[in-house]
N, C-alpha and C positions, 0 to 999 in steps of 0.2 A: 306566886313564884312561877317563874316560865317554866315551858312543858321540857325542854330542854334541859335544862337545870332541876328539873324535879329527877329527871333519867339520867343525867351524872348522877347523883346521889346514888339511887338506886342500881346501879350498874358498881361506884363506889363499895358497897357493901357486900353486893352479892359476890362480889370476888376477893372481897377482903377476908369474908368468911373462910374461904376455901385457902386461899393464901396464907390463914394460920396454923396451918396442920399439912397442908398436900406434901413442900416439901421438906418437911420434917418428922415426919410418920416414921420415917424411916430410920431416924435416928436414933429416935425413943424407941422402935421394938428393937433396930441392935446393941445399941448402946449402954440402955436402959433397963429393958426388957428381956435385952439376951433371946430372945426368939430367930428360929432360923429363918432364910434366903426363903425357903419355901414355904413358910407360915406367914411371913411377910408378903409373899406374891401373894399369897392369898385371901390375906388381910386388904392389899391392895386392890385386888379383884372385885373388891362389893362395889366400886363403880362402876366397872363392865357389868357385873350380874345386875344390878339395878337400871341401868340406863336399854337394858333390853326389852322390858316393859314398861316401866314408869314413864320415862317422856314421851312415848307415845299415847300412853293411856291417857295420862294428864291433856295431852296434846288435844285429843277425841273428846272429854268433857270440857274442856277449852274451847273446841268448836262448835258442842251440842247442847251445852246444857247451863253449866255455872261460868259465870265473868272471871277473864284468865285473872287481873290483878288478886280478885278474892283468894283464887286458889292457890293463886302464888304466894299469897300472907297466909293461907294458914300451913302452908308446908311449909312454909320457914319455920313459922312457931311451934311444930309438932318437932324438928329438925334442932330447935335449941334446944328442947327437952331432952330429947336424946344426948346430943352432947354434951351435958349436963352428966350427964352419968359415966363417960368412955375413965373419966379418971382412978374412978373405982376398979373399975375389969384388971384382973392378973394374971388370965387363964389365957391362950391366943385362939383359942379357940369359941369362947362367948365373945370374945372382941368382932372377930368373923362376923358374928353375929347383929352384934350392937351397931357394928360401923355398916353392914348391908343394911340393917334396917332406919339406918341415919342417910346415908347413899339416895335410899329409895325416894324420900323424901328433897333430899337435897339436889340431885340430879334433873329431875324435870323442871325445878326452878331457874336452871339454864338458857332452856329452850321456851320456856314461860317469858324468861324477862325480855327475850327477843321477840315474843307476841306482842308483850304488853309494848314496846317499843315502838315498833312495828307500827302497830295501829293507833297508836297516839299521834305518832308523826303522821302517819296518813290522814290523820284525824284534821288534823290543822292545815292540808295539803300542803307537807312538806316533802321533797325527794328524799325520799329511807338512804339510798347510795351514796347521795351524796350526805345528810347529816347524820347519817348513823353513826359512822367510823369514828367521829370526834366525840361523840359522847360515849362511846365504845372502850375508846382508848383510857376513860378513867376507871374502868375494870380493873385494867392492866397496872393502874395506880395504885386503885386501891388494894390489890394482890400486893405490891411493890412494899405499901405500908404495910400491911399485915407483916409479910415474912421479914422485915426489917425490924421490927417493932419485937417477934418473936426470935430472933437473932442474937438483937445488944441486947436485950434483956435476960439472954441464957434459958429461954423458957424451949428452945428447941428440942432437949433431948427430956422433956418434963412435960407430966402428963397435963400441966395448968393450960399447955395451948389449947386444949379443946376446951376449956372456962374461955377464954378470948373469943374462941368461932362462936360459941353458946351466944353469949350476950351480940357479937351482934348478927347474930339471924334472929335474935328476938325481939333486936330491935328492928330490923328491916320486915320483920312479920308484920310488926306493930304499923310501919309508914307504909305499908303495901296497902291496907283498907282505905290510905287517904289519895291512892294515886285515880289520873282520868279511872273511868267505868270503861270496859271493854265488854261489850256484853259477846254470848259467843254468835258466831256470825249466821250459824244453820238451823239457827233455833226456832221451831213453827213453820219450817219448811217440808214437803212434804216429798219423802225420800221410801227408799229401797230400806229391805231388810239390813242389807250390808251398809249402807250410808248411815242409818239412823245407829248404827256402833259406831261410826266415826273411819269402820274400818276401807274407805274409800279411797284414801290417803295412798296405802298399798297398789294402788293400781299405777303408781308413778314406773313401781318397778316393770309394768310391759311396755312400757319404752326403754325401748335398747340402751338409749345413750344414758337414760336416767338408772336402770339397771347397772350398768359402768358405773357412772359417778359412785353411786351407792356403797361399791362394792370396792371402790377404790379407793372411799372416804374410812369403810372397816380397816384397810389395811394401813392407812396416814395414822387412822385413830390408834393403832400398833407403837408407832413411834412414838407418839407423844407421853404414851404411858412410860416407856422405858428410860426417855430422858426426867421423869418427872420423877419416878422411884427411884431411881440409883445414883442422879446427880452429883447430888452433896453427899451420898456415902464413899462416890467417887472419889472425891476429894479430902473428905475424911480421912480417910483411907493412908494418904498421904501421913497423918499424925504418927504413924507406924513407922517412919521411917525417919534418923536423926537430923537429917542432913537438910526437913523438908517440915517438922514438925512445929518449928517457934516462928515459921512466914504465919502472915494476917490471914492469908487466903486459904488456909490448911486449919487456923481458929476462928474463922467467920465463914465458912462454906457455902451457907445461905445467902449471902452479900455478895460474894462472886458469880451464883447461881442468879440474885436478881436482876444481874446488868442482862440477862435474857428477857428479860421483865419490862425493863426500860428498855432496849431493842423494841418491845413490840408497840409501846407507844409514838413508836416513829414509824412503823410499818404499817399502823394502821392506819393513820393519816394519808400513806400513799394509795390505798385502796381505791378510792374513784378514780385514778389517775390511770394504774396499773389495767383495772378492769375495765376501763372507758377503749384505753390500746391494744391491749393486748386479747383481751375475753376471755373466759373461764380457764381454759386449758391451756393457755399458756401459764398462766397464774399457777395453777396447778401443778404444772411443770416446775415452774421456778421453786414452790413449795418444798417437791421433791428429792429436787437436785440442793437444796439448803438442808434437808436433812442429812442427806449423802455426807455433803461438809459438818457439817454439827457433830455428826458421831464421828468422821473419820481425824477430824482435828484435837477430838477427845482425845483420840487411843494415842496420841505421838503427844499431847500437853501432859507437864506438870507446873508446880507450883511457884518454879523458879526461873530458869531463863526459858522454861516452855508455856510459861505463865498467860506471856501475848496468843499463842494457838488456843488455848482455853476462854482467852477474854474474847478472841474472835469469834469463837465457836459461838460462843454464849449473845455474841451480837446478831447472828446468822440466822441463829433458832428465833428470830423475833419474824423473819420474812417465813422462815418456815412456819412457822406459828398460823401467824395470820394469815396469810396468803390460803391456808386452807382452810381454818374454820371460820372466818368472817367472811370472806369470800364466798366459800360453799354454803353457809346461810343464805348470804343476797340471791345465791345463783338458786335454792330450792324456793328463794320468795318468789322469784320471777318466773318460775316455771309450774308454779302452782294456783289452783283454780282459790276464788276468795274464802271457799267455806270450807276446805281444806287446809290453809295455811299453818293453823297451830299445829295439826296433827300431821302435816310434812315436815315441818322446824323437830317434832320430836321424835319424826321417823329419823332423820338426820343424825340425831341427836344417840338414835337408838344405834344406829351403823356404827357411829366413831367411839361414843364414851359405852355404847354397849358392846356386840360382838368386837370391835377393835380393842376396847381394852381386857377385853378377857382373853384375846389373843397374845398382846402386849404383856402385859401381866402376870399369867400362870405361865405361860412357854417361858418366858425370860426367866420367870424364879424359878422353873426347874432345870433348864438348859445351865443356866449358871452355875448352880448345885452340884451339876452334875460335872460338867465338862471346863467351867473356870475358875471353879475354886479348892481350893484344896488346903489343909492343914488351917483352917481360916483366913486364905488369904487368897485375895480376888485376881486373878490374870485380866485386869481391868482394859489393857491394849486388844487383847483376845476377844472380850466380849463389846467395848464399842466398834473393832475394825468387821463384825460380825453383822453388827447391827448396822452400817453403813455399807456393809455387802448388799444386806436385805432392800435398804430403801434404793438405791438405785437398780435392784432388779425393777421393784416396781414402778421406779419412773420410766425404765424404757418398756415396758408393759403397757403403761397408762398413755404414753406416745403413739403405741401403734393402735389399741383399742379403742381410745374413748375420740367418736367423731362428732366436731362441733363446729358450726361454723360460726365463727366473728363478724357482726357486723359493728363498723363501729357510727354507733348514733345519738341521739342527744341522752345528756348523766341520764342514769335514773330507766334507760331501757337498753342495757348493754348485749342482751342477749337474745339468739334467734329461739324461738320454741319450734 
């Protein structure tokens, strides 16, 4: 099997996984489980809390010690185990629990499968820039199937989705032992106290620009979380009301939420094109300002003749999507030393799905709580036109601070260090 076709597969599953529960979580503790907005953020939160150390640290034994695929197959398989279990929990509070310590495991497999990627294609001297993004893009498939599959099948607001995630991160545990060997790059080289932790990685942040980046990728990783939690309760939500409850798009929530899904498969394709012209920060930009529209096209859509500003939204969020996290991957490949790489992919890693979704996460489930909902019922215009306030603060922030200059030159080296 080509190395190409072994990393669809591979990229196939690891997102399918995630794609069976991410957005649906949320249905089954409201729905379901009856648990509050704020037991939910923070049910939600073991990915931030996890991604604060796990993909770094994994990143650091990736670079020093064990071959990233190994470690990548057994946290899948430690990761179905757990999942295994999430259907038993009743309590919201051992949930916290059980899903941080599945989180911990499941999150640096992320930034792992971008290693293992990574170095395969370099392996065979292929341009990462340019082939990544295609094989990238059936992530976003395999996400597409997962939450489709847990949609018609009505398993959304039922605890059987995490049996679906279970079996396959056991089985992509299981195909991870047979992918190339990556052995880690710094292995038997003879370093500093601080390098031989891995903790070397960290030194990206005394560079200014790469400090920026960093810090800018926490606050995107912000949004991401709050469109990913409240999506389909959004529209759920909608069932409450007569005149809006028997449309398809108010009984299949998930299915309107994946055309964001299919958006990103089209967006990631554009990637070499966009980062070839334009350079990091405009990309970045564009990111931004898709989010600005994403949330602010929520608060004025409903299900009926607002129906088109939601299906736009949901197209939008595909350039927001990517344009930052596939993008800001290539742009930490390129600006990092060889035997640091795994552990910048999971400092990266640590910024967006860690401090940014804990920002994301707990402020939204308490701000909501507190200030847009009442009698149980969501001021859902109030809180996207809120969170569309928030991202274009920070796109004209990240305009005036982060400086980078573009040059533009052959695929595969698009950026100045």
């Amino acid at each position: 099997m080509r190395i190409k076709t072994r990393l669809v597969l591979l990229n196939f599953l690891q997102f399918f996984i995630w794609g069976s529960w991410l957005l649906t979580i949320g249905k089954y503790c409201d729905n379901t489980m009856h648990w509050s907005y704020t037991e939910f953020g923070a049910i939600f939160s073991t990915m931030g809390i996890a991604s604060l150390l796990m993909p770094a640290l994994a990143g650091i034994i990736a670079d020093r010690w064990v071959n990233a695929e190994r470690l990548y197959g057994a946290f899948h398989i430690i990761a179905a185990i757990i999942l295994f279990t999430v259907p038993a929990i009743k309590d919201p509070t051992i949930m916290f629990w059980v899903m941080l310590l599945n989180m911990m495991f499941y999150m640096p497999t992320i930034s792992l499968s971008i290693t293992v990627a990574y170095t395969s294609l370099e392996k065979k001297n292929m341009d990462i820039i340019k082939e990544y993004p295609p094989i990238r893009v059936w992530g976003t498939i395999g996400f597409i199937v997962a939450l489709w599959t847990i949609s018609l099948t009505g398993l959304g607001a039922l605890a059987s989705q995490f049996y679906v995630a279970s079996a396959a991160s056991l089985a992509l545990g299981i195909y991870a032992f047979t992918l190339p060997k990556c052995p880690p790059p710094g292995k038997g080289h003879k370093s500093s106290f601080v390098e031989s932790l891995g903790l070397n990685a960290f030194s990206l942040f005394r560079n200014f620009k790469m400090a920026v980046f960093f810090f800018f990728a926490m606050l995107l990783g912000a949004s991401l979380q709050l469109t990913n939690a409240y999506g389909a309760n959004f529209l759920d939500d909608f069932a409450k009301i007569d005149i809006y409850k028997n449309l398809v798009s108010v009984k299949y929530p998930e299915i309107i939420m994946s055309i964001s899904q299919i958006s990103e498969t089209l967006f990631i394709l554009t990637i070499p094109f966009f980062m070839k012209r334009f350079g990091i920060k405009k990309v970045m930009l564009f990111s931004m300002i898709a989010w600005v529209l994403r949330f602010g096209l929520f608060s004025f859509g409903n299900p009926a003749d607002g129906l088109w500003m939601i299906i736009l939204s949901c197209i939008i969020y595909g350039m927001a999507f990517d344009f930052f996290n596939i993008s800001g991957s290539l742009f930490v490949e390129t600006q990092s030393k060889p035997e640091i790489k795994a552990s910048a992919q999971g400092l990266f890693m640590m910024m967006t799905n860690g401090f940014g979704a804990i920002l994301g996460s707990v402020l939204s489930g308490i701000i909501i709580e507190h200030f847009f909902r009442h009698d149980g019922i969501s001021d859902w215009k109030g809180i996207w036109l809120t969170f569309a306030i928030y991202s274009l603060v920070i796109a004209v922030a990240f305009a005036l601070l982060f400086k980078h200059k573009h040059e533009k030159k052959a695929m595969g080296s698009t950026t100045k260090h």
